[in-house]
C-alpha positions as CSV (number, residue, x, y, z in Angstrom):
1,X,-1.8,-61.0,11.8
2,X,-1.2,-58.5,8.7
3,X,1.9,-56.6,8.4
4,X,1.7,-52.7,10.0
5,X,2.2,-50.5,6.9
6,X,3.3,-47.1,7.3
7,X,2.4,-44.7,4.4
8,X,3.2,-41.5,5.9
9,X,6.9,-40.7,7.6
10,X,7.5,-40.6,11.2
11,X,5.4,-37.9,13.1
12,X,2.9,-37.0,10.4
13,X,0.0,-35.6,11.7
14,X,-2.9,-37.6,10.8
15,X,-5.7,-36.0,12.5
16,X,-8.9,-35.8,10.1
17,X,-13.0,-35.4,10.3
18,X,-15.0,-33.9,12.3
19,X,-12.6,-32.8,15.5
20,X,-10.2,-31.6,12.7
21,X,-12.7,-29.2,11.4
22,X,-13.5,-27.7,14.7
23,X,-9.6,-27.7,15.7
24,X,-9.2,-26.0,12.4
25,X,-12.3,-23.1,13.4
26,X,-11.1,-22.4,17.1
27,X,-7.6,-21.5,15.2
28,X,-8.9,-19.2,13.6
29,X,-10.9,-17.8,16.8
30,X,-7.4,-17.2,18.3
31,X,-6.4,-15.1,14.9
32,X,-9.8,-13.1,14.6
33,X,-9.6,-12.4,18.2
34,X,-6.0,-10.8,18.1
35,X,-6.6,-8.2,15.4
36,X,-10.6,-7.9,16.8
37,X,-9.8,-4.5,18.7
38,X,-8.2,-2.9,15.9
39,X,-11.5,-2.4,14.1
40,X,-12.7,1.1,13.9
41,X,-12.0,4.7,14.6
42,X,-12.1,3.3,18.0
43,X,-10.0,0.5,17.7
44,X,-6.4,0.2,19.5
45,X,-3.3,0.1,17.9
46,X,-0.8,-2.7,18.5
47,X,2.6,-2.8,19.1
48,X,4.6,-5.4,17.8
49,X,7.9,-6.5,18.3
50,X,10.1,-8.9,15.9
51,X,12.9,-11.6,17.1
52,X,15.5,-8.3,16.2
53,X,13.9,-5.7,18.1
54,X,12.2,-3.9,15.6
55,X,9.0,-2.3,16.8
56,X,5.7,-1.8,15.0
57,X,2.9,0.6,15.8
58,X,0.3,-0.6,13.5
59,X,-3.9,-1.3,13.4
60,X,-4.2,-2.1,9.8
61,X,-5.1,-6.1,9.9
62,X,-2.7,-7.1,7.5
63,X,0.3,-5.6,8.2
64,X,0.0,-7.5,12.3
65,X,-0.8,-10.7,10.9
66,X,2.3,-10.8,8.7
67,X,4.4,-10.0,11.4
68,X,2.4,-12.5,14.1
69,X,4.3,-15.1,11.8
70,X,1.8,-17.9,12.3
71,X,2.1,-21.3,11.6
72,X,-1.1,-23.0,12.3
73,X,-1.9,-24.1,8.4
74,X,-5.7,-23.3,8.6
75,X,-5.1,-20.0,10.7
76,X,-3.2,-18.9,7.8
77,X,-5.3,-19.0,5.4
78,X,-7.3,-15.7,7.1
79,X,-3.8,-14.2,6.8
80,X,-4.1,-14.9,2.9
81,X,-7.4,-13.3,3.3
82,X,-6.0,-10.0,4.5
83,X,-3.2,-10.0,2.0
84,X,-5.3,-10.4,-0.8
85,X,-7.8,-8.0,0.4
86,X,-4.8,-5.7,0.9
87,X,-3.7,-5.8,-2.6
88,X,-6.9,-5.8,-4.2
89,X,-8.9,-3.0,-2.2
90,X,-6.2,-1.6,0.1
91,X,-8.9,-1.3,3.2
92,X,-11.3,-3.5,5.2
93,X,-8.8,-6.4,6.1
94,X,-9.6,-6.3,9.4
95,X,-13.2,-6.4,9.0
96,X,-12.3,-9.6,6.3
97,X,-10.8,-11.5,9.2
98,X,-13.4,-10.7,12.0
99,X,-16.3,-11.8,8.8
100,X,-14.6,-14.9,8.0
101,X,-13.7,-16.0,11.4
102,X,-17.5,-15.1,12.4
103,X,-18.9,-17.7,9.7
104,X,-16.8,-20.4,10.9
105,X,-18.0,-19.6,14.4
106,X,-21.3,-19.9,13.1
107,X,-21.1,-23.0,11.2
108,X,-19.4,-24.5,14.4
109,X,-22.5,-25.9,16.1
110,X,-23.6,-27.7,13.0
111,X,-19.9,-29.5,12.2
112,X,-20.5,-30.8,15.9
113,X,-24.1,-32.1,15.2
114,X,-22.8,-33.9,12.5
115,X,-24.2,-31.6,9.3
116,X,-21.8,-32.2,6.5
117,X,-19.4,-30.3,5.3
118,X,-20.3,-29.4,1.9
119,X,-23.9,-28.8,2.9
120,X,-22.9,-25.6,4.9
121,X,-20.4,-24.7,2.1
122,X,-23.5,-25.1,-0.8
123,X,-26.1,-23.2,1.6
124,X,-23.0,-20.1,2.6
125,X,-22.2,-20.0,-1.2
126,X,-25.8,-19.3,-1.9
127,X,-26.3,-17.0,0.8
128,X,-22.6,-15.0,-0.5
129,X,-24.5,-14.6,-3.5
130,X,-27.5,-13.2,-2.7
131,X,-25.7,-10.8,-0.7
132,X,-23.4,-9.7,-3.7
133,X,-26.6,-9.2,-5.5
134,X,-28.8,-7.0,-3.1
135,X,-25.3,-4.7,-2.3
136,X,-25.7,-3.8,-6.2
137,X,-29.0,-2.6,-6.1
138,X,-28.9,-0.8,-3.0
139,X,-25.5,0.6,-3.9
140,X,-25.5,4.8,-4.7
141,X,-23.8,5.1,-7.9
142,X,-21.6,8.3,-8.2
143,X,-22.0,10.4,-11.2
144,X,-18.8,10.6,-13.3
145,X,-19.8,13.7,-14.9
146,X,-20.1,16.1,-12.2
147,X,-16.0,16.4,-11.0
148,X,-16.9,18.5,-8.1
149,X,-19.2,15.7,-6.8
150,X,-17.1,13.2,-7.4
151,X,-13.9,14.7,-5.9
152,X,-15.7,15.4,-2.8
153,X,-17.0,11.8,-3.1
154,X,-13.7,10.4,-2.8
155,X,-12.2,12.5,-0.3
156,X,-15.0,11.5,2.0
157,X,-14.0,8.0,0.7
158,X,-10.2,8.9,1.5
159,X,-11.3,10.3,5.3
160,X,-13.1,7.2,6.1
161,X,-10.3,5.0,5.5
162,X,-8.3,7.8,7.6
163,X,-10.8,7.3,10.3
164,X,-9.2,4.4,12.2
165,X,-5.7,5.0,11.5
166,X,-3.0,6.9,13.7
167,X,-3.5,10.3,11.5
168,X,-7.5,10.4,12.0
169,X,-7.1,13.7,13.2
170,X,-5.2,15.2,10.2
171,X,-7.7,13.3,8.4
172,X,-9.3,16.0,6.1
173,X,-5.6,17.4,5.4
174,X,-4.2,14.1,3.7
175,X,-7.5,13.1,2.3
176,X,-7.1,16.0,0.3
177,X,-3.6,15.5,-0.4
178,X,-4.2,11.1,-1.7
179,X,-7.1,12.5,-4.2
180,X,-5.0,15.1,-5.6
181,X,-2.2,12.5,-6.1
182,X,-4.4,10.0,-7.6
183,X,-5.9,12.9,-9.7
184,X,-2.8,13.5,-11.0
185,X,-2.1,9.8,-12.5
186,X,-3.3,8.7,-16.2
187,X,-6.6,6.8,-16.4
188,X,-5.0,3.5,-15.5
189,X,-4.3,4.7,-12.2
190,X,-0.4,3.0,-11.4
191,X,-0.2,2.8,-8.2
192,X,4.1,2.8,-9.3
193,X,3.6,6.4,-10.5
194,X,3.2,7.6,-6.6
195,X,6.6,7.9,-4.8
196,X,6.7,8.5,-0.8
197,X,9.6,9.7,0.7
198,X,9.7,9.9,4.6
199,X,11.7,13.1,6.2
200,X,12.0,12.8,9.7
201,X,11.3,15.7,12.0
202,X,8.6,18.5,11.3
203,X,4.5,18.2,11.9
204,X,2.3,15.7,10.2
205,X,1.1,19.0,8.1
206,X,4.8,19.9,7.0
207,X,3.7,16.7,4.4
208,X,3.8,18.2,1.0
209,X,2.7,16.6,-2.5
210,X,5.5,17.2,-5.1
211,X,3.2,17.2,-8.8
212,X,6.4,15.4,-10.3
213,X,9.3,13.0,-9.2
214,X,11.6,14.0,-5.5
215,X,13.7,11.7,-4.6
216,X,16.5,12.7,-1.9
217,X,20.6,14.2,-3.1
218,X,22.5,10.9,-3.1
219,X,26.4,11.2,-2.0
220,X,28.2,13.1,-4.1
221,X,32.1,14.1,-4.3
222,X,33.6,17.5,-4.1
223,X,32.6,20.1,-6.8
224,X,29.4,19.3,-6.4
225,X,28.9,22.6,-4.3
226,X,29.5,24.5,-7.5
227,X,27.1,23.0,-9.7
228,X,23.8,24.6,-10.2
229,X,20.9,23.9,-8.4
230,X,17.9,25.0,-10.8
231,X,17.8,24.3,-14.4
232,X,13.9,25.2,-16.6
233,X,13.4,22.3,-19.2
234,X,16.3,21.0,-18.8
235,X,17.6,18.0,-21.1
236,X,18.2,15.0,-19.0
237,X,20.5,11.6,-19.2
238,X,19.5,9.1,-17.8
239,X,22.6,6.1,-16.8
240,X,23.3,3.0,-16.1
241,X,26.9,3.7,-16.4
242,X,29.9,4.2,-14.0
243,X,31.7,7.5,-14.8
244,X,34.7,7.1,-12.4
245,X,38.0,6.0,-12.8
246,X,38.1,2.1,-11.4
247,X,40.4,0.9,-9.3
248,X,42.3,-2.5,-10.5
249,X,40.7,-5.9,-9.3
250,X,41.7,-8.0,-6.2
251,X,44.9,-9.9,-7.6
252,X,45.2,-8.6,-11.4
253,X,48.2,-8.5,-12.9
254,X,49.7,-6.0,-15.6
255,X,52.7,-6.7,-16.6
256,X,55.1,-3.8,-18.7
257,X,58.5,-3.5,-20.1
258,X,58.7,0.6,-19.3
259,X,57.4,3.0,-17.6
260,X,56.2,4.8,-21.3
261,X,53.8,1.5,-21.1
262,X,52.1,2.2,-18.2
263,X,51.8,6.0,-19.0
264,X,49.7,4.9,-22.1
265,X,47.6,2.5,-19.9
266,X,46.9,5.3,-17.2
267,X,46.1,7.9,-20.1
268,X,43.9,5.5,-22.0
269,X,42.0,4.8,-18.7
270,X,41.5,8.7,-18.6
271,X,40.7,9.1,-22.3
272,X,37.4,6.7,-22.0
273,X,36.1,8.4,-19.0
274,X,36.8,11.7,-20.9
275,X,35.4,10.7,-24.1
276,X,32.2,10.0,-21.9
277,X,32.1,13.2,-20.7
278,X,32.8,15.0,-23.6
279,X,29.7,12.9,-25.5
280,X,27.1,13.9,-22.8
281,X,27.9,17.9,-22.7
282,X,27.4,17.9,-26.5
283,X,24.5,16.3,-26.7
284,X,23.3,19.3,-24.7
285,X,22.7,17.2,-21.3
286,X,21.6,19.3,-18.0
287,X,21.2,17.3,-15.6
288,X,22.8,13.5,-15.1
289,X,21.3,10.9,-13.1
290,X,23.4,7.2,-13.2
291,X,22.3,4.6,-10.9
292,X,25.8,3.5,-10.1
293,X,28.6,6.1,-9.0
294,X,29.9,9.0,-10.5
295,X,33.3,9.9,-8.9
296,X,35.0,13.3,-8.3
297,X,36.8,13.6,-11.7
298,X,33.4,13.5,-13.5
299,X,31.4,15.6,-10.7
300,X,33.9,18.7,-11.8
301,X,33.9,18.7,-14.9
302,X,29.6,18.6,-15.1
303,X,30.6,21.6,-12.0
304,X,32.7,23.7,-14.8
305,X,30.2,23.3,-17.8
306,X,26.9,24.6,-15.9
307,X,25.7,20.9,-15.8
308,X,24.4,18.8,-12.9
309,X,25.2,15.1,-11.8
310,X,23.6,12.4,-9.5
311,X,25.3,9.0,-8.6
312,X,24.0,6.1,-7.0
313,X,20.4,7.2,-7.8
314,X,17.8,3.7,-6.2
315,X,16.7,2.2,-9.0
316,X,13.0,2.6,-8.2
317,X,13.6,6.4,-8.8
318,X,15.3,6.4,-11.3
319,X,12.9,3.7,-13.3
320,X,9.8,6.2,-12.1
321,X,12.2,9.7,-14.0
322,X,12.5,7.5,-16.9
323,X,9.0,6.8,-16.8
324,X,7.9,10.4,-15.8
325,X,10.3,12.6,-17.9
326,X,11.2,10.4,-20.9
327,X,14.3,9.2,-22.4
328,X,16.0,5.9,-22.0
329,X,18.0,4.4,-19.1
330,X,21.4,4.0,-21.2
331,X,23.9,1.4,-20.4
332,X,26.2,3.0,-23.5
333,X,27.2,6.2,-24.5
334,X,28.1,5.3,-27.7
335,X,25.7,6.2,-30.6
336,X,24.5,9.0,-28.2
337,X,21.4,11.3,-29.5
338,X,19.7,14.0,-28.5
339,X,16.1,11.4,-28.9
340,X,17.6,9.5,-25.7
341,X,17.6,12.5,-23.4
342,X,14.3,12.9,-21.0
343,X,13.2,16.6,-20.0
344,X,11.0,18.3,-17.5
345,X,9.8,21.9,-17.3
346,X,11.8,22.6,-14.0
347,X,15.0,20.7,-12.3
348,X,15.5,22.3,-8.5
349,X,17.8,21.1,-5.9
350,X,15.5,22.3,-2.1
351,X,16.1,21.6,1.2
352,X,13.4,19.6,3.4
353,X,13.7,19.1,6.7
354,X,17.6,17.8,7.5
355,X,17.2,16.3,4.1
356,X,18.1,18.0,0.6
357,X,16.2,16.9,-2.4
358,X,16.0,16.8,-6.1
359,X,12.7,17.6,-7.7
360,X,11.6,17.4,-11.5
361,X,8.2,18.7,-12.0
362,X,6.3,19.7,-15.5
363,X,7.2,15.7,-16.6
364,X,5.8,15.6,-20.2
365,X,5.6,11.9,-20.6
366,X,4.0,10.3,-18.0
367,X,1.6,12.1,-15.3
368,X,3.2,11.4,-11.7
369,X,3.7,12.2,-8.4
370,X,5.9,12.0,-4.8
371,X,4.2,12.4,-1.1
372,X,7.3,13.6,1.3
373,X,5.7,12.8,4.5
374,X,6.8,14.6,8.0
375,X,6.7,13.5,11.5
376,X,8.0,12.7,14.6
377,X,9.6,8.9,15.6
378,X,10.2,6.7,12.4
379,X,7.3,4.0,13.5
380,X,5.1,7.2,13.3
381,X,5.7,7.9,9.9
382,X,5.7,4.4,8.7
383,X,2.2,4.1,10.3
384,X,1.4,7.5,8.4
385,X,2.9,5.8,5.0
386,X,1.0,2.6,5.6
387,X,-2.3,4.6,5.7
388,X,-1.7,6.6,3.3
389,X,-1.3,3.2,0.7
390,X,-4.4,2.1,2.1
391,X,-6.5,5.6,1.1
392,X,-4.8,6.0,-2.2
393,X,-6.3,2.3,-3.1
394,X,-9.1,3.2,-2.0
395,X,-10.0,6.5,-4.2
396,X,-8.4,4.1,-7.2
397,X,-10.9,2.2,-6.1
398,X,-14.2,4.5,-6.2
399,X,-12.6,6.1,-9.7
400,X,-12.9,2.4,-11.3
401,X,-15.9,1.6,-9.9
402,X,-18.7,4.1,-9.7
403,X,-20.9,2.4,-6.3
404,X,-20.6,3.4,-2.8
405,X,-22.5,1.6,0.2
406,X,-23.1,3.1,3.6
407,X,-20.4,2.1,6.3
408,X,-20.5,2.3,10.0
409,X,-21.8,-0.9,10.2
410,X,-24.8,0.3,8.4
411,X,-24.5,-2.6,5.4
412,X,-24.0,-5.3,7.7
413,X,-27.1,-5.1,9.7
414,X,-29.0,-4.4,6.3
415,X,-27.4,-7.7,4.5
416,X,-28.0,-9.7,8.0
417,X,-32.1,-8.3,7.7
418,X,-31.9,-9.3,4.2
419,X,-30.5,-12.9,4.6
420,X,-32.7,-13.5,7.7
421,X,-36.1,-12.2,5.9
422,X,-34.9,-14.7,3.0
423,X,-34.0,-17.7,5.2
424,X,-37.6,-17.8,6.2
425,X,-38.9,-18.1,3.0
426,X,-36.8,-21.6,2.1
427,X,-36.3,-25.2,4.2
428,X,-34.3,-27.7,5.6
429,X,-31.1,-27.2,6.7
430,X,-30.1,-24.3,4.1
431,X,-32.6,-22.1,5.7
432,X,-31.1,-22.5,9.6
433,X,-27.5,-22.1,7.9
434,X,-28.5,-18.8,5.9
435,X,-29.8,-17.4,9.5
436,X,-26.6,-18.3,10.9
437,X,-24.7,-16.1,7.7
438,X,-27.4,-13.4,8.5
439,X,-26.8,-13.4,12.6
440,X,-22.5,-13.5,11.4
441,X,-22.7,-10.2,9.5
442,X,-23.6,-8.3,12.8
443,X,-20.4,-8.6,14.5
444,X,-18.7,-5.8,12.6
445,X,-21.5,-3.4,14.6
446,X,-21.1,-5.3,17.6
447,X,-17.3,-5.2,17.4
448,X,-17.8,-1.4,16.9
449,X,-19.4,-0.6,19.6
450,X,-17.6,-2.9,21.7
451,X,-14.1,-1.0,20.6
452,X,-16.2,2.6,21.3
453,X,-17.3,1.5,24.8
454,X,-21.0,1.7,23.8
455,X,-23.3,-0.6,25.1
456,X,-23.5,-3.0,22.0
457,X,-26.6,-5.4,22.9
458,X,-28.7,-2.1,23.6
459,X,-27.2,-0.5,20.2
460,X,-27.8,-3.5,18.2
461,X,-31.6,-4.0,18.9
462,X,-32.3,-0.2,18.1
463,X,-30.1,-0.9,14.8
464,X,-32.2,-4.0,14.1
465,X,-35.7,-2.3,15.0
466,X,-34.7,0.9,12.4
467,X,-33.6,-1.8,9.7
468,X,-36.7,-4.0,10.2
469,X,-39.4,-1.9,10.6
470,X,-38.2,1.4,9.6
471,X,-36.8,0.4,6.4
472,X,-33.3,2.7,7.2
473,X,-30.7,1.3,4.8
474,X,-28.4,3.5,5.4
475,X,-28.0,3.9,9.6
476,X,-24.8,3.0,11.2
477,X,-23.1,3.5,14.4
478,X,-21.0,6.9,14.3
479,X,-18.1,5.8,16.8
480,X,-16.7,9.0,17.0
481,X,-19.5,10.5,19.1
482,X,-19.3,11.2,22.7
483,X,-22.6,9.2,22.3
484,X,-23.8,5.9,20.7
485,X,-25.4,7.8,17.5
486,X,-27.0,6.2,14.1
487,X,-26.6,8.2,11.4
């Protein structure tokens, strides 16, 4: 009798082949199916609820897989899915789930009967590739020289990804509002260049676009009061620098023979905050933004030379002023010139909301821009910020590339009429496997009409019919219709 030997440690899971795979596809099942009612304008929101307490209203697909927190290693891999779609297009990750989930259903049946692997793998590759290459040449390609076109192009593009979100009805308003703020970047469109500030209280429609940086008044000591509030091009200093006097550290020690000794210490700590002072306000500094604190000594005297101060400015905004107005972020004051100082053609201190906050706008350097969104509960505007990041990568996305394909379900029954027409004309196995990709790409219209209440086997056969024989590229379902229309 040989010897046992054990290879793997102590409960490894060893399970492999065929049952494997088709543990592997129902796992994913169980993920498609809990983000499947989100899809659409119709689709439901879900509310979501972490081990602290924290609730999330959300239907965008990636945001409720991260926080499902699953641990199935296959099933996570359509979580990867959404991510990456996420970052790369901003939109669609539900309908990159339900896709990738319906494949695997597909291919299901043939894993069972024993088809192998890699042959469905080959014969889907194939079939992804003649898809890519008919969506080219039935794409409309926007024309980059008419602007009006193409801003009203990509506002419709902005209100479609609005659609299904919690603010579809304010659609057309913050459509407006994510092309004008895209506008208003360079021509490498960074999405770093867009702040978002959320101000609690007010109607959706209170939401304003700053054409500059905002960021909101950080604590400040007294004199602040007196300082002035609006400054036209002002010079600005930007710091990395404390400009306070410091308290002594946890358990130092300082030892002196007179009290003459630690006069001179306590007036040499005052003559390097002064010094500081005194280098800024002739350099001709308005306004002074540090990102650690700047204490009550150094708030009056900016308060009695006309100058203002911010302290404890997030580094984020500071980083995107530096960016935005120019300058440096100093960490020295020593060497000072007037080359190092940003500028803007106005500084204003306004009041938003219960909120006050500081706006530079006219930035020279850099072209950029701050949403301050208003609404009611906190999940509401997070929901409201989370779509609005999903439209503004979307209109970067239709400036860098100039093709647009019909939505509504409409390319999805014209890919599945393609692959099915093509599947005919090859054999063997590839051909019943490329039918099966065809029949997978109509469950985004099914799931559509499923999430609208419509009657989606009598929906999907008129779709198919007008595809087929009526040669309608470009007919979807319009779920926002009291009635099942194609459009």
């Amino acid at each position: 009798m040989q010897p046992q030997i054990i290879l793997l440690k102590e409960g490894t899971d060893s399970s492999q082949g065929k049952p494997q795979v088709v543990s592997n596809i129902n796992a994913c099942q169980i993920v498609a199916d809990a983000v499947r009612t989100t899809l659409g304008p119709r689709g439901m929101d879900k509310l979501i609820v972490d081990g602290r307490g924290k609730a999330t209203i959300s239907n965008d697909g990636a945001t409720i897989l991260k926080l499902l927190e699953i641990v199935h290693p296959a099933a996570k891999s359509l979580v990867e899915i959404a991510k990456s779609q996420d970052a790369e297009v901003g939109d669609g990750t539900t309908s990159v789930v339900l896709l990738a989930a319906e494949f695997l259903k597909q291919c299901k049946p043939f894993i069972e009967e024993g088809v192998h692997p890699q042959v469905v793998v080959r014969a889907f590759r194939h079939g992804a590739e003649l898809a890519v290459k008919f969506i080219q040449e039935i794409s409309a390609k926007v024309k980059r020289g008419d602007e009006k076109e193409q801003r009203a192009l990509l506002e419709k593009c902005a209100a479609t990804t609005l659609n299904s979100k919690l603010i579809a009805r304010q659609r057309d308003f913050f459509a407006k509002m994510v092309v004008d703020a895209v506008m208003l970047l360079d021509d490498l469109l960074p999405l770093k260049m867009i702040g978002t500030k959320k101000v609690p209280g007010g109607a959706l429609e209170d939401s304003r676009l700053v054409a500059g940086v905002a960021f909101k008044k950080t604590f400040s000591y007294a004199g602040f009061e007196m300082q002035q509030k609006k400054y036209e091009n002002p010079k600005i200093a930007l710091l990395n620098i404390e400009l306070e006097l410091k308290a002594e550290r946890d358990n130092a020690e300082i030892r002196v023979e007179s009290v003459e000794e630690y006069q001179n210490i306590v007036d040499a700590e005052w003559d390097i905050l002064y010094s500081k002072l005194e280098k800024l306000h002739k350099v001709g500094a308005k306004v002074v933004l540090s990102k650690l604190p700047i204490g009550d000594v150094a708030t009056q005297y900016f308060a009695d030379r006309e100058m203002f101060c911010a302290g404890r400015v997030p580094e984020e905004d500071l980083k995107r002023t530096q960016r935005a107005c120019g300058g440096a972020i100093l960490t020295t004051l020593d060497g000072l010139k007037e080359g190092d100082l940003g500028t803007c053609a106005l500084f204003e201190e306004e009041q938003i909301g219960g909120d006050r906050f500081n706006l530079f706008t006219g930035c020279p350097q850099a072209k950029t821009c701050t949403m301050i969104l208003r609404g009611g509960a906190e999940q509401f505007i997070d929901e409201t910020e989370r779509s609005l990041h999903d439209a503004i990568m979307i209109v970067r996305r239709a400036l860098k590339n100039d093709a647009v394909v019909a939505g509504g379900g409409a390319i999805e029954m014209e890919l599945s009429k393609y692959l099915r027409d093509h599947s005919r004309t090859i054999a063997g196995k590839e051909q019943l496997l490329i039918g099966a990709m065809a029949k997978a790409f109509e469950c985004i219209p099914r799931q559509l009409c499923d999430n609208a209440g419509f009657d989606a086997t009598n929906i999907l056969n008129k779709l198919r019919q007008v595809h087929h024989t009526e040669g309608e590229a470009s007919l979807g379902i319009a779920s926002y219709s009291r009635r099942p229309v194609l459009f």
